[in-house]
N, CA, C and O atoms as a GROMACS GRO file, in nm:
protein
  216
    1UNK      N    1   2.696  -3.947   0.108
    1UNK     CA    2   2.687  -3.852   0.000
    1UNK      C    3   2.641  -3.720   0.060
    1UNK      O    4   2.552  -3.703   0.144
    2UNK      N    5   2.724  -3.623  -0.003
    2UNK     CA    6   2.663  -3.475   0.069
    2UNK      C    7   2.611  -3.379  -0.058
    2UNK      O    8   2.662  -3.398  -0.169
    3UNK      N    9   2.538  -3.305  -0.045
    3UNK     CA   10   2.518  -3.234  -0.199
    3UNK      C   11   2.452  -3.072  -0.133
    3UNK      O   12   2.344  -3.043  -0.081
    4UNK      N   13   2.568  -2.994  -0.165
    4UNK     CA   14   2.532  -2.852  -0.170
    4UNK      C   15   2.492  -2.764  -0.258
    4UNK      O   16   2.577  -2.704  -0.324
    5UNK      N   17   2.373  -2.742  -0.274
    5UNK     CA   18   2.302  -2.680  -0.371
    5UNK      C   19   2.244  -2.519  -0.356
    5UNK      O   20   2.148  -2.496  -0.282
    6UNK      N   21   2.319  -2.401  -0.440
    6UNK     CA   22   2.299  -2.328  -0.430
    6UNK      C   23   2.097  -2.299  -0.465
    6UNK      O   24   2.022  -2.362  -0.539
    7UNK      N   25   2.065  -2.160  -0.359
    7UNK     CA   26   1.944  -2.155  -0.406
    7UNK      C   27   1.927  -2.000  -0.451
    7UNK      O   28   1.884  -1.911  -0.377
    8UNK      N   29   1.986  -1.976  -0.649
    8UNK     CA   30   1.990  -1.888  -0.653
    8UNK      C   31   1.846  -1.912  -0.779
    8UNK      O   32   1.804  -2.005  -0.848
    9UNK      N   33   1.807  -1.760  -0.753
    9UNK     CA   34   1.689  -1.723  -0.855
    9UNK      C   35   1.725  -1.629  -0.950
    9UNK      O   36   1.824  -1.559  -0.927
   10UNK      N   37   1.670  -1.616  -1.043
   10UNK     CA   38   1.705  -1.513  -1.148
   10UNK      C   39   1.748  -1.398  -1.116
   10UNK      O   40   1.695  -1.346  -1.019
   11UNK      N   41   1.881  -1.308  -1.203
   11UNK     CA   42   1.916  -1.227  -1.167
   11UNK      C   43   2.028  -1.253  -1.053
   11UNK      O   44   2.096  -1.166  -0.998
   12UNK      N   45   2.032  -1.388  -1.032
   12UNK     CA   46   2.157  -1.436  -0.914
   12UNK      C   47   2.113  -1.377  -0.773
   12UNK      O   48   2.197  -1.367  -0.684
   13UNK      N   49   2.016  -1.349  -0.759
   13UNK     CA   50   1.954  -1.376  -0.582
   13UNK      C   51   1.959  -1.485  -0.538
   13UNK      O   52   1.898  -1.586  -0.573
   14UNK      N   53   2.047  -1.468  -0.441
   14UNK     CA   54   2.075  -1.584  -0.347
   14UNK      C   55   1.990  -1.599  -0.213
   14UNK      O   56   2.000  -1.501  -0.140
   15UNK      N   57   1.907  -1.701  -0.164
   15UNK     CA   58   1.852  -1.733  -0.050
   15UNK      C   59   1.882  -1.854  -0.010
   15UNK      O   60   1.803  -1.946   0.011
   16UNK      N   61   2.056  -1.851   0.008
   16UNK     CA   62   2.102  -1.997   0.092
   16UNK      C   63   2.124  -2.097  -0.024
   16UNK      O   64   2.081  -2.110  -0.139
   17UNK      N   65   2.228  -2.175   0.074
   17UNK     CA   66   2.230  -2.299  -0.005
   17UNK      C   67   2.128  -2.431   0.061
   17UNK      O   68   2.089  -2.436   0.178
   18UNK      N   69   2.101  -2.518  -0.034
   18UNK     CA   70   2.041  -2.670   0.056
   18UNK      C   71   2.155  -2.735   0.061
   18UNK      O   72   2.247  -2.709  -0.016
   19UNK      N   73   2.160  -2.833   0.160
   19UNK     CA   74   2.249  -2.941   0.196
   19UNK      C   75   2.142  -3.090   0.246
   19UNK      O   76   2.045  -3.106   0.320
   20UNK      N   77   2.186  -3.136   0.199
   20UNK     CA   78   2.172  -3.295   0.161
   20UNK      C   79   2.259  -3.380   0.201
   20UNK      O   80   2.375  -3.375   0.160
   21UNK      N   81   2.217  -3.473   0.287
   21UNK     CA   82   2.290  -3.588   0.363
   21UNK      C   83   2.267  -3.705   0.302
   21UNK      O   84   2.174  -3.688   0.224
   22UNK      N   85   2.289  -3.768   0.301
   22UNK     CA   86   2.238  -3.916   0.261
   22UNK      C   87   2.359  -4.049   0.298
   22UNK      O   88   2.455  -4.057   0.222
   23UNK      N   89   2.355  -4.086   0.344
   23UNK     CA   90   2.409  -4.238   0.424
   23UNK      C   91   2.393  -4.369   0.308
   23UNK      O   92   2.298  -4.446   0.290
   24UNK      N   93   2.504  -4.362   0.250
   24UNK     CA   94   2.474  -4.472   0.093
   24UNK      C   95   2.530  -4.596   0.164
   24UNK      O   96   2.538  -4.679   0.073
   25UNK      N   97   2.571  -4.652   0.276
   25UNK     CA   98   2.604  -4.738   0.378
   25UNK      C   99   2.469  -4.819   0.394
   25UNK      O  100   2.455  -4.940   0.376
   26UNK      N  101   2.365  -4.722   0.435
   26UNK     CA  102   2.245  -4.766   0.476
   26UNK      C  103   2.128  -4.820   0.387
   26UNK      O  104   2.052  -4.917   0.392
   27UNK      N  105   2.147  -4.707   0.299
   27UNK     CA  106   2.025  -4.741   0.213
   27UNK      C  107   2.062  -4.688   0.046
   27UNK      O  108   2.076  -4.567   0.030
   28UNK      N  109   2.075  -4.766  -0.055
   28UNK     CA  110   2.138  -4.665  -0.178
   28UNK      C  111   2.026  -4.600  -0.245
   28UNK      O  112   1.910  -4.641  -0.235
   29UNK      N  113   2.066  -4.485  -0.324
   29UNK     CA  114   1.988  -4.376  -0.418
   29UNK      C  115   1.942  -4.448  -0.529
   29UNK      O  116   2.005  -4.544  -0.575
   30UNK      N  117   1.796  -4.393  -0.592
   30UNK     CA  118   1.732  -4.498  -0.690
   30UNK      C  119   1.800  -4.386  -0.812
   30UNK      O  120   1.868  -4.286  -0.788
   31UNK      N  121   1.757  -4.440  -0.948
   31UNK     CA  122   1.809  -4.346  -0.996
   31UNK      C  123   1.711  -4.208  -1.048
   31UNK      O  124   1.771  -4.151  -1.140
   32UNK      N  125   1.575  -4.138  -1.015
   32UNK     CA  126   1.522  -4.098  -0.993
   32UNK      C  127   1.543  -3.984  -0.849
   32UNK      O  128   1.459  -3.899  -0.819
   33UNK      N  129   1.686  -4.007  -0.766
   33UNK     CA  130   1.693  -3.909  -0.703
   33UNK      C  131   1.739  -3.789  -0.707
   33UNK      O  132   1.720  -3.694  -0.630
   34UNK      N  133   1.810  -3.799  -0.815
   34UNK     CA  134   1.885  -3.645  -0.865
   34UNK      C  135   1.759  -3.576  -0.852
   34UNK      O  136   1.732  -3.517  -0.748
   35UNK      N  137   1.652  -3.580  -0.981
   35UNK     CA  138   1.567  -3.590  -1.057
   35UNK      C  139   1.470  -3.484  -0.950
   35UNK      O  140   1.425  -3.374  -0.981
   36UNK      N  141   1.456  -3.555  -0.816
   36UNK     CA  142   1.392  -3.534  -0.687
   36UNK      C  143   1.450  -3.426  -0.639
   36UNK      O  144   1.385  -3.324  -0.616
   37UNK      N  145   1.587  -3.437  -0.620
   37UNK     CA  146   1.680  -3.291  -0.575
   37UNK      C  147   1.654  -3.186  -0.650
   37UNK      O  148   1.638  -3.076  -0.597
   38UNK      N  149   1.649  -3.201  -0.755
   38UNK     CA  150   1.635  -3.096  -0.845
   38UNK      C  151   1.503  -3.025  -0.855
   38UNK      O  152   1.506  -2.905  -0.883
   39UNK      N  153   1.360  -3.100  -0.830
   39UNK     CA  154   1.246  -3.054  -0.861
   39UNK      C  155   1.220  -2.977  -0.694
   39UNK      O  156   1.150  -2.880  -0.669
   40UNK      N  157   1.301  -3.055  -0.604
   40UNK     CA  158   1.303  -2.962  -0.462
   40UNK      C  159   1.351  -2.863  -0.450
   40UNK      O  160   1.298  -2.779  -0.376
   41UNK      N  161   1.469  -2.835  -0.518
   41UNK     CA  162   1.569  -2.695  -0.494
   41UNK      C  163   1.468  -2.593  -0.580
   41UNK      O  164   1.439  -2.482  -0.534
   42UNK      N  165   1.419  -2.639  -0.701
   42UNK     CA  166   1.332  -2.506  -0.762
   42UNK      C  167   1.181  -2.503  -0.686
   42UNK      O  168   1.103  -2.413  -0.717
   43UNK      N  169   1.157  -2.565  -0.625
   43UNK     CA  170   1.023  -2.557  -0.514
   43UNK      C  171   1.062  -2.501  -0.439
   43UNK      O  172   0.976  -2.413  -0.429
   44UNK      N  173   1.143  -2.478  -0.360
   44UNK     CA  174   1.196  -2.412  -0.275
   44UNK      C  175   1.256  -2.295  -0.282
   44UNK      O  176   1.259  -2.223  -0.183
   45UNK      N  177   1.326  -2.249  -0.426
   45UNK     CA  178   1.360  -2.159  -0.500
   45UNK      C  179   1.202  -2.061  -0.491
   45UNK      O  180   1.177  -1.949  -0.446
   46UNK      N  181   1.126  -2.156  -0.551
   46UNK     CA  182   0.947  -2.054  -0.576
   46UNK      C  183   0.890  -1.995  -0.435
   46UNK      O  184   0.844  -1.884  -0.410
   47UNK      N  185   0.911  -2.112  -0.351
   47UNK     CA  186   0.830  -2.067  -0.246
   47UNK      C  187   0.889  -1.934  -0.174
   47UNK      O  188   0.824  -1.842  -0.124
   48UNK      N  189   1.054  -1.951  -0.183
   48UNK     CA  190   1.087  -1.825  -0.118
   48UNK      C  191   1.091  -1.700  -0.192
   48UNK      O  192   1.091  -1.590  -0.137
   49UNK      N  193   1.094  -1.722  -0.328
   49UNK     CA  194   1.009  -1.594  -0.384
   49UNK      C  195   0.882  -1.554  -0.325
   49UNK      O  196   0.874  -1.437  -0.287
   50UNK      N  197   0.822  -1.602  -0.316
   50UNK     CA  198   0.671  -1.586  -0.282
   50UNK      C  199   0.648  -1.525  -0.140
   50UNK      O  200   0.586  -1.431  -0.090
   51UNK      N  201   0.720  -1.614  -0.107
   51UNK     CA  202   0.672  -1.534   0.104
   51UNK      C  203   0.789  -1.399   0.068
   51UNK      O  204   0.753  -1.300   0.132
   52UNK      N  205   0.914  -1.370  -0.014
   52UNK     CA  206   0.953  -1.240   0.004
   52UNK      C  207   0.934  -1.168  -0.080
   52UNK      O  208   1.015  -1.077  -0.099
   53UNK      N  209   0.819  -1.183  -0.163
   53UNK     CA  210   0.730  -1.072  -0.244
   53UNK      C  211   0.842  -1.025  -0.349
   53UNK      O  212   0.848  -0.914  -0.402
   54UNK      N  213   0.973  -1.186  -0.376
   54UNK     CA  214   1.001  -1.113  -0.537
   54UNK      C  215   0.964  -1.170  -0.649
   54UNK      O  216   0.986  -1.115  -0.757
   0.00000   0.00000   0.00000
């Protein structure tokens, strides 16, 4: 599974996309992982507001 997730902030500022690997061969997704992706991309969304002072 691959999952490209834009990391845009309000106003459509873009700082990259995330990319996500995951090997469903190996080990499968609970269903709580979207859930996980999602609360990461806007953590990550915040933090890079923050270190670039918008």
């Amino acid at each position: 599974m691959k999952l490209e997730l834009p990391l845009l902030a309000e106003e459509n500022k873009t700082y990259g996309t995330l990319w996500l690997i995951k090997d469903l061969k190996r080990d499968s997704i609970s269903h709580y992982t979207l859930r996980r992706v999602e609360h990461l991309r806007r953590t990550l969304i915040g933090t890079l507001q923050k270190l670039g002072g918008s």
